[in-house]
N, C-alpha and C positions, 0 to 999 in steps of 0.2 A: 504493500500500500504506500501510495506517496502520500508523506505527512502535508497536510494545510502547512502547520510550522515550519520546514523545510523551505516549502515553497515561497513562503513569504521571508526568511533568513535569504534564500537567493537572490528574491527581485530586492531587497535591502543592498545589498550586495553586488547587482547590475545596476542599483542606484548612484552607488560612490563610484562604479568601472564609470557608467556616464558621463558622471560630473568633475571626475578625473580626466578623462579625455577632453572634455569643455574646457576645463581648466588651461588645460596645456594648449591645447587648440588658441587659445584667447592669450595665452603670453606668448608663444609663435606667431601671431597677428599684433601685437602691440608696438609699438612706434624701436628701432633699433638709431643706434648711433648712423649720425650720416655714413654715405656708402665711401664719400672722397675726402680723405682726410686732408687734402691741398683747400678745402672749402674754411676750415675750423684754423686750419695756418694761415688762410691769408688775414680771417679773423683778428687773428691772436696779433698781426701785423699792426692791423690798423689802429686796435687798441693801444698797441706799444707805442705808437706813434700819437694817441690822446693823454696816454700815462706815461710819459716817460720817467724813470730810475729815478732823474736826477731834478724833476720838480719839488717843490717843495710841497712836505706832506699837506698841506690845507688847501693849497691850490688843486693839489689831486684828488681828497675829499669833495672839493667841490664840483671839481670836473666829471667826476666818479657819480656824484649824486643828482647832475646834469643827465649826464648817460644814461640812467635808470630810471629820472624821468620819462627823459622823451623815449625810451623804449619797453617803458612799465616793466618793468624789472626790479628783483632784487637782487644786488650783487655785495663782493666783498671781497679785495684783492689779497694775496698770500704772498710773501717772498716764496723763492723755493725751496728756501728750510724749515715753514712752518709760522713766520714771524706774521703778523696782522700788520699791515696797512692802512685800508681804508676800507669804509662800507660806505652801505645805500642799504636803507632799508633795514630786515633781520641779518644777521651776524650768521652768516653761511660756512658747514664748515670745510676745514682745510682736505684737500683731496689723499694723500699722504698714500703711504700702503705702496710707494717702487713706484708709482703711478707716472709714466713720462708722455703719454701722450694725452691729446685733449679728447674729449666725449663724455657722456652721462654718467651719472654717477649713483646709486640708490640709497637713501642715507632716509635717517627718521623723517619723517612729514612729505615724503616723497621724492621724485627724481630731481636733480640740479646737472645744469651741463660747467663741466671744469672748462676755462679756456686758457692752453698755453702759451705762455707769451714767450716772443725770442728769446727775452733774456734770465729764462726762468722763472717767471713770476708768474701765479693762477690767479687768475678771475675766477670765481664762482660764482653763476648767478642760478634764478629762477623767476617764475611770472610772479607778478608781485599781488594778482588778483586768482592765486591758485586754488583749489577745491580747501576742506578741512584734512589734515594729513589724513591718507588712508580710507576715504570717506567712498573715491569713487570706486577704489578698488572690491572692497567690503562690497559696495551694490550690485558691480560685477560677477562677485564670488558670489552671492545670494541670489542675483537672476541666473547664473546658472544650475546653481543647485533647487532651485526651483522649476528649471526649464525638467534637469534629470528626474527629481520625483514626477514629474507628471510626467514625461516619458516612460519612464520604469517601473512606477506603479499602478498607472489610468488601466492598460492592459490585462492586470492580475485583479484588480479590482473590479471590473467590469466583469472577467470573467464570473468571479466568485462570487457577484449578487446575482446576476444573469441566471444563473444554479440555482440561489436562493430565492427569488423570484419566479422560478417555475415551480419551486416546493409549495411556496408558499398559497401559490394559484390551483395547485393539485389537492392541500389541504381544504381548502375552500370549498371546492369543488365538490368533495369527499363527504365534505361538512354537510352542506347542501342535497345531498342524498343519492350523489350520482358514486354509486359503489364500484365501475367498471372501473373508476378514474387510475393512473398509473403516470408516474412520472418517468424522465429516460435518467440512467444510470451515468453520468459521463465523469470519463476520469476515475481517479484510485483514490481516493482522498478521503477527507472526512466526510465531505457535502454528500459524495456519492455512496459514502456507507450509509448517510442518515437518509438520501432517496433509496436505498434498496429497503433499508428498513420499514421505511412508508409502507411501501411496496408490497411484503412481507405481511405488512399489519391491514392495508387495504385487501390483500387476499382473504384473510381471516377475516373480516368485517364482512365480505360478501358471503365467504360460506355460511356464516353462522346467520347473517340478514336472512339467506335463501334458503338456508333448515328450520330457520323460525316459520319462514312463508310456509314453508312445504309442511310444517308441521299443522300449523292453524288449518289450512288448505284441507287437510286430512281430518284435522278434528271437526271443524264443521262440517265436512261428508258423512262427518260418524254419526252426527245428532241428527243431522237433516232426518235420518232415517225410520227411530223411533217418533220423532217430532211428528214425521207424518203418519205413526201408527197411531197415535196419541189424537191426532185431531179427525180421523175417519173413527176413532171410540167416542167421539165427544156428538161427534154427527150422529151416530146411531144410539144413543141414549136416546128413551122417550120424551114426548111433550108433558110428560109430568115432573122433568128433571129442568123444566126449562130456564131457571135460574143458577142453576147448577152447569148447564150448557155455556151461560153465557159470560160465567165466570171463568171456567177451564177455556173457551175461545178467546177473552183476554188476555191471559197466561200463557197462552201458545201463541198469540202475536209477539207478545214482549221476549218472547224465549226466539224466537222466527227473527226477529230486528236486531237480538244482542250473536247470531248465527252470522246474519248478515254483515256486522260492524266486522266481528271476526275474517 
């Protein structure tokens, strides 16, 4: 017999394979570092050339906090040993970790792009109007694990009221007084031990309905019999009995009608 429980631990279980595959599917489709890293270097050029090494630090805070303006940005420049500079905006952090080329980086509150400058020095910036950290990810991870339940379980679920829903039309049915009634067997499970058992028990209901019939059926032929010897004695009594006639002819009507009900 295939267990209901089984069945349902499996489709749990085609549940997470789904939403596993989603998953991955969805960070294979997500935004990757540019394809030409000559685009991030001419960058890092042009910057070197608004920041240069040797301005002095406020003039570059202000040039720095220009830039992030007009690009809505949040940024925060780095020596390449980790020293802080300048900012704009939140205090972004430093790329570190052997890191020598420029591209995205995954860090708390979401992705930031590092940009390297000629002379070693990182910009780090991000959108300065970005989602709440983690906020769009999490909806992503949730519509997809919503997409997989209802993939993985709409199927088994449907099935298994589909079953109980014919049960339930067959009890009715049964109920109602149609004793042929039978429901189909399908599958190995619990649903379909509890339709065999219907089934089982709706056989027994009709025999014992049609040995009851067949019995009554036989016992009123039995009375019918006498009844009728009973009232050709009541006819042949004298007209001196004739109160007595008309008493036992009522008594054999009411015995004749409770023959009948039977």
């Amino acid at each position: 017999m295939r267990r209901l429980y089984l069945q349902l631990y499996v489709a749990f279980l085609g549940i997470l394979l789904v939403f596993g595959l989603l998953l991955v599917g969805a960070f294979a489709l997500a935004p990757r570092d540019p394809g030409d890293p000559r685009v991030l270097d001419g960058l890092g050029v042009m910057v070197a050339e608004l920041l240069p090494p040797d301005r002095p630090r406020a003039e570059g805070e202000e040039v720095l906090r220009r830039l992030a303006g007009a690009l809505g940005i949040q940024a925060t420049l780095w020596t390449g040993d980790g020293k802080l500079l300048a900012w704009a905006g939140a205090e972004l952090p430093y790329p570190g970790g052997g890191r020598a080329r420029s591209g995205w980086m995954r860090r708390r509150g979401g992705a930031v792009g590092a940009l390297r400058l000629p002379d070693g020095r990182w910009l780090v910036a991000r959108h300065a109007h970005r989602a709440p950290p983690h906020t769009y990810g999490v909806f992503v991870a949730l519509g997809l694990l919503a997409l997989a339940v209802f993939v993985g379980a709409y199927p088994l679920a449907r099935r298994l009221t589909r079953r109980l829903e014919r049960l339930r039309a067959g009890v009715e049915r049964l109920g109602a007084g149609g004793f042929e009634e039978r429901v189909p067997v399908e599958g190995r499970d619990e649903v379909a031990a509890l339709a065999g058992s219907f089934n089982q028990a709706a056989d027994r209901i009709e025999r014992l309905v049609g040995a009851q019939r067949a019995m009554l059926a036989g016992a009123s032929h039995e009375l019918r019999s006498p009844l009728a010897r009973i009232r050709m004695a009541v006819e042949l009594l004298g007209d001196e009995h004739e109160a007595l006639k008309a008493r036992m002819a009522r008594d054999v009507g009411e015995l004749d009608s409770l023959i009948e009900e039977m």
